[in-house]
C-alpha positions in Angstrom: 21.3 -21.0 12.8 22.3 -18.6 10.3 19.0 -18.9 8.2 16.8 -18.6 11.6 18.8 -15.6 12.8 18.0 -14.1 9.0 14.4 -15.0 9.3 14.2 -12.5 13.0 16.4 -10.1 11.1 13.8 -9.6 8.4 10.8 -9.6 10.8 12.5 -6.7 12.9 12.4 -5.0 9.3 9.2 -5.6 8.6 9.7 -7.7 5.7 7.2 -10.2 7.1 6.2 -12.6 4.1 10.4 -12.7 2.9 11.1 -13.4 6.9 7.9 -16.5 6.6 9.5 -18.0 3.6 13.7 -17.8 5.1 11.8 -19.2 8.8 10.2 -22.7 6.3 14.0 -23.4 5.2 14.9 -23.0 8.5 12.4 -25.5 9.9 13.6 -27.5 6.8 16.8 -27.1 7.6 16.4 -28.2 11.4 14.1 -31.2 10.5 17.1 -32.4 8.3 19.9 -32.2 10.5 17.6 -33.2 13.5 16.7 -36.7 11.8 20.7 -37.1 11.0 21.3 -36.3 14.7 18.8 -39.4 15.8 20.2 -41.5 13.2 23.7 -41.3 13.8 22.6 -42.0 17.6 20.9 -45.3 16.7 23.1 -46.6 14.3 26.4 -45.5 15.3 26.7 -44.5 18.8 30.5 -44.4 18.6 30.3 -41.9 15.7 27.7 -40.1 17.5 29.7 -39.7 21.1 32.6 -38.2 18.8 30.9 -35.8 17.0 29.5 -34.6 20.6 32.6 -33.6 21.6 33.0 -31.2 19.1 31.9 -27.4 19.5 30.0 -27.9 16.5 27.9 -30.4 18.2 26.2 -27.2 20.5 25.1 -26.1 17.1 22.0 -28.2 17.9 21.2 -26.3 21.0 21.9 -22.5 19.2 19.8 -23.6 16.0 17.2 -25.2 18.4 16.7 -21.6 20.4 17.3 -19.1 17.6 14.1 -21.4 15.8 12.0 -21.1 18.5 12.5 -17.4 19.0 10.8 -16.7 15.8 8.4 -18.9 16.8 7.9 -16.8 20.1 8.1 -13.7 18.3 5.0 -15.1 15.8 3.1 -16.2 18.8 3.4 -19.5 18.4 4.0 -19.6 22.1 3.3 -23.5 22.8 5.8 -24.5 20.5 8.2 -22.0 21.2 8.0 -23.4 24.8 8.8 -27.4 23.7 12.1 -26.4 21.7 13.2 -24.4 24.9 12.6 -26.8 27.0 14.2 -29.4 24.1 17.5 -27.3 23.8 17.6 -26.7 27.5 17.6 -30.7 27.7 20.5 -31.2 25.3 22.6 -28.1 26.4 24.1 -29.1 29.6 25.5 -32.9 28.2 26.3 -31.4 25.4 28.3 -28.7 27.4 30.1 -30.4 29.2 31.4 -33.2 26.9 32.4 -30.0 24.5 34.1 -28.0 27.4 36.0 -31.0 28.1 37.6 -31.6 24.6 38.9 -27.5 24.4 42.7 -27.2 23.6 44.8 -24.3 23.1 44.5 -22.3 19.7 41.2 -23.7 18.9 39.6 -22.0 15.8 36.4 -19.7 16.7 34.0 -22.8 17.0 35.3 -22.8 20.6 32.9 -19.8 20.9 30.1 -22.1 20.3 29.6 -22.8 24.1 28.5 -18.8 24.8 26.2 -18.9 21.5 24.4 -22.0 22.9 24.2 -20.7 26.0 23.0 -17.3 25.4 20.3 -18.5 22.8 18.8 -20.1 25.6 18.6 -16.9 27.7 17.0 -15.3 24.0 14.3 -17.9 23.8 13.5 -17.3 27.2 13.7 -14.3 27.7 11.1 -13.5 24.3 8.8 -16.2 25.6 8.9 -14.3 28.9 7.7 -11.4 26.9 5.3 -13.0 25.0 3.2 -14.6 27.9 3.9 -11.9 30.8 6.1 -15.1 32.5 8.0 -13.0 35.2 10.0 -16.8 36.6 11.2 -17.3 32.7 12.9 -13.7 32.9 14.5 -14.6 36.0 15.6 -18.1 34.8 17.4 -16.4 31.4 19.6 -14.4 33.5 21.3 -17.4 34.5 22.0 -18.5 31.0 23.0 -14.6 30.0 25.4 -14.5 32.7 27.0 -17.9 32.4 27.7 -17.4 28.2 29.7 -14.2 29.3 32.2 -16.2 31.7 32.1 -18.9 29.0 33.2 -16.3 26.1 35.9 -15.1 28.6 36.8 -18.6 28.9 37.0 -19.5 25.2 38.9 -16.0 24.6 41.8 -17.4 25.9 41.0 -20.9 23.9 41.1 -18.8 20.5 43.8 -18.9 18.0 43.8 -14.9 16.7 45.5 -15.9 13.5 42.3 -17.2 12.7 41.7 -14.2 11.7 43.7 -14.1 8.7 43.6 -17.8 8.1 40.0 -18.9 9.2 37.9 -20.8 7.0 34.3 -19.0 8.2 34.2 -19.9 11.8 36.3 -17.2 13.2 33.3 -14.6 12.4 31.8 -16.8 15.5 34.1 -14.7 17.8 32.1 -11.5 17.1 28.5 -13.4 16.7 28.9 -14.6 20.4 28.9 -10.5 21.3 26.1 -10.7 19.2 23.6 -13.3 20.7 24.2 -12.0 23.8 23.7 -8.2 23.5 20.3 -9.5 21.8 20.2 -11.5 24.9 20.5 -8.6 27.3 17.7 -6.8 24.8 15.3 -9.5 25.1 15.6 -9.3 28.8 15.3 -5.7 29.2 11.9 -5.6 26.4 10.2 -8.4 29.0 10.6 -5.5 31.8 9.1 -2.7 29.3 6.0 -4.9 29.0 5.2 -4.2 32.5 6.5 -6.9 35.0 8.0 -6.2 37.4 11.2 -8.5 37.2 14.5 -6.6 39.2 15.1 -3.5 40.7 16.3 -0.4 38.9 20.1 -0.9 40.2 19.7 -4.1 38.4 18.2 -3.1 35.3 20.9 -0.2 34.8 23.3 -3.1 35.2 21.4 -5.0 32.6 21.1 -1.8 30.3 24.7 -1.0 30.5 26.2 -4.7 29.7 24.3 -4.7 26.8 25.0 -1.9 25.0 29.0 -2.5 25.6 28.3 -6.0 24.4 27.0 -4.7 21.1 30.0 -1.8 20.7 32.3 -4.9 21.2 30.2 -7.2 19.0 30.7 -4.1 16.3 34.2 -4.0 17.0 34.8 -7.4 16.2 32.5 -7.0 13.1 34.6 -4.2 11.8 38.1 -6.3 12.6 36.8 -9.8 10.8 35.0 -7.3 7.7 38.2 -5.4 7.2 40.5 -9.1 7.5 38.2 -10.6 4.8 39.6 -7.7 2.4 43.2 -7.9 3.6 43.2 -11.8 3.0 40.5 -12.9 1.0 38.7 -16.0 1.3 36.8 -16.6 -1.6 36.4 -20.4 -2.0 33.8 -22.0 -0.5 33.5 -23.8 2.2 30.4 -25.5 4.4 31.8 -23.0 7.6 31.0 -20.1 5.9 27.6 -20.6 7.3 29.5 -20.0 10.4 30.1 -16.2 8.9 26.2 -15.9 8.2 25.7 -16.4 11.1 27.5 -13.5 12.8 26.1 -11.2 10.0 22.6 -11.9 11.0 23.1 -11.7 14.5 24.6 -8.9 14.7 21.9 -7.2 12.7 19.3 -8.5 14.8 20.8 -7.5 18.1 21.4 -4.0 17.0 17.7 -3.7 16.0 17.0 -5.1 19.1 19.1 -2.7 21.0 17.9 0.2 19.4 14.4 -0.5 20.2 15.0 -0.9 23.4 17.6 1.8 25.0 16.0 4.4 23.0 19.0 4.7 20.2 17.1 5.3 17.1 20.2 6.1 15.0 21.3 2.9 15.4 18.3 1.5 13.1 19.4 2.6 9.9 22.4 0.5 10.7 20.6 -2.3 11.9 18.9 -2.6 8.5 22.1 -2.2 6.3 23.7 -5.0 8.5 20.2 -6.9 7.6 20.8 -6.4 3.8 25.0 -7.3 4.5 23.6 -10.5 6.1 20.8 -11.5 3.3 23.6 -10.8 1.0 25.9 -12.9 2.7 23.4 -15.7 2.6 22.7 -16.2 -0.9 26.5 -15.8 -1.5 26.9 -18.8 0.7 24.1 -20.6 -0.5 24.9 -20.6 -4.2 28.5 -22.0 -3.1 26.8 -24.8 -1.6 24.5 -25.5 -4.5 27.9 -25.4 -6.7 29.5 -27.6 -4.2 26.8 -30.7 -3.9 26.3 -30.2 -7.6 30.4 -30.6 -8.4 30.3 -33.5 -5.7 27.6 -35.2 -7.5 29.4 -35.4 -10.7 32.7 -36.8 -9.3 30.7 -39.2 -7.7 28.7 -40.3 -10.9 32.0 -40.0 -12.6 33.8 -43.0 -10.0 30.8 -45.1 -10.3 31.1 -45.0 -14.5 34.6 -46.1 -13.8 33.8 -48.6 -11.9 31.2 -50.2 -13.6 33.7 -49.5 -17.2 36.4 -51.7 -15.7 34.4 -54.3 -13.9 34.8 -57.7 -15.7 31.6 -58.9 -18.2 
């Protein structure tokens, strides 16, 4: 998710080639944690049903969309359209056996169930764009809608100390904003290109939720930036991807917004947030090399023990 999101954030840039080489980790990425999904399935199903009731189990569905966007967006329109329709396949079980496990002061993971659902409504809504497909604008209105009532929903499942005591994942909070004021973007370029998809009562409806989505998506990015100073979290941990995440999005969707509500002052933020994000990425990617790398040595150091102590 976080390393697709980058790659849209550097196309809407215009850094094309560094935007082609982040989208190949991506797919490297997805490929990876796609055959661990299958495997788990076949040779644990147990394991596998547990897992799916986590929130982070709807990370298959928001990594699955936010992939095939930049697919859209490069025109590779046939694929685009078979990880649609894959995510929209896994999103609803996955949905529902998530929804079912939420508790009270859940950490910001619980907002996984908007970004799911409103990364369907993005990959829609660009494919809609991309192949003048007025029914596939109509459909991602559903999906936009529904990941508003389930961020209302998961408001009131969130724990706000995470904000102080979060270990990455509370950024999701604000990145939820995020996917869906991009959301709201997408549908409102796929009426620019000249279908005619709703009326203009509707569109002004359209056009008004999705800039207060992104004011409140920059609110949220200005609380969680300004938390990360007051308590630092400097260690690293595998859900700091979850705080990439948000960067990205955020910087996507105000590009996005800009473009299309006419705001050009908002594009020299966009690209700063873009840089923030890229930034952001490499931090977190370095403390993952560090972490396999210090992994890997305990390991080898156990199984020198082992085999030092084991009777000759």
């Amino acid at each position: 998710m976080a390393t697709g999101i980058l790659s849209v954030g550097l196309h809407l840039t215009g850094h094309e080639l560094l935007s082609r080489v982040i989208l190949v980790l991506a797919c490297a990425a997805w490929l990876a944690l796609a055959a661990d999904f299958v495997s788990l399935l076949l040779s644990d199903r147990a394991g596998w049903v547990t897992q799916a009731g986590t929130p982070a189990a709807l990370t298959a569905v928001a990594a699955t969309a936010v992939v095939g966007t930049r697919f859209a967006v490069l025109g590779w329109t046939a694929l685009a359209g078979a990880l649609l329709a894959l995510a929209a396949l896994l999103w609803p079980g996955l949905l529902l056996v998530v929804v079912r496990h939420w508790e009270r002061r859940m950490p910001g993971a619980v907002f996984l169930g908007c970004v799911a659902t409103e990364g369907l409504a993005v990959l829609a809504a660009t494919l809609a764009a991309a192949t003048s497909t007025a029914w596939l604008a109509h459909v991602a209105l559903v999906p936009f809608w529904l990941g508003l009532v389930l961020y209302a929903v998961a408001l009131f499942r969130f724990d706000p100390r995470q904000v102080a005591r979060g270990a990455g994942d509370h950024w999701v909070a604000g990145g939820a904003l995020a996917i869906s004021a991009l959301a709201g973007a997408r549908l409102l370029a796929a009426a620019d290109t000249g279908m005619y998809l709703w009326n203009d009562d509707v569109g002004a409806v359209l056009h008004d939720a999705t800039v207060v989505l992104l004011v409140l998506d920059l609110a949220w990015y200005a609380v969680l930036m300004v938390a990360e100073f007051v308590w630092p979290r400097l260690r690293y941990d595998v859900r700091r991807w979850s705080t990439v995440f948000p960067l990205g999005m955020t910087a996507a969707a105000t590009l996005s917004v800009a473009a299309v509500v006419d705001a050009s002052w908002l594009e020299g933020l966009g690209q700063a947030l873009v840089w923030i994000a890229v930034a952001a990425w490499l931090a977190v990617a370095v403390g993952a090399v560090a972490s396999a790398r210090a992994g890997l040595r305990s390991a080898a150091g156990r199984t020198a023990d082992v085999r030092s102590t084991a009777p000759r």
